[in-house]
C-alpha positions, 0 to 999 in steps of 0.5 A: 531413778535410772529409767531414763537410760534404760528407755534410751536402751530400748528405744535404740534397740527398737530403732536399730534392729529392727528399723521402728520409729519411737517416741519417749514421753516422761509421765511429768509430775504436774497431774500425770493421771490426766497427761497420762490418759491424754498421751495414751488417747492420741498415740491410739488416735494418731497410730491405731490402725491395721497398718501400724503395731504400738508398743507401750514401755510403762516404767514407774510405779503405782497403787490404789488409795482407799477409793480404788483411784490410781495413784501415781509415785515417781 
């Protein structure tokens, strides 16, 4: 789909102009809601506090079924 080289684009424009450390981190196809939310936990646990600004880059698509739960496309 191309979303990996515009994430290397961003993360190098990060990096470059204005010195942030970055991470990429694919949403993988095995159970991505769980891994999602996981990821987003331990960014927040691990990154989250005064002293740090968290940019989250979501690239992807998505809906809702009939039961108003996420589902996720690639």
């Amino acid at each position: 789909m191309g979303v990996e080289y515009e994430l290397d684009d961003l993360a190098a424009t990060f990096k470059e102009s204005y010195g942030f450390d970055t991470e990429t981190w694919l949403i993988p196809n095995h159970q991505p809601h769980l891994a999602l939310m996981r990821k987003a936990f331990e960014m927040v646990q691990n990154f989250g506090n005064v002293d740090n600004l968290l940019i989250v880059y979501y690239a992807g698509h998505g809906g809702m079924n009939s039961s108003r739960q996420p589902l996720w496309t690639w």
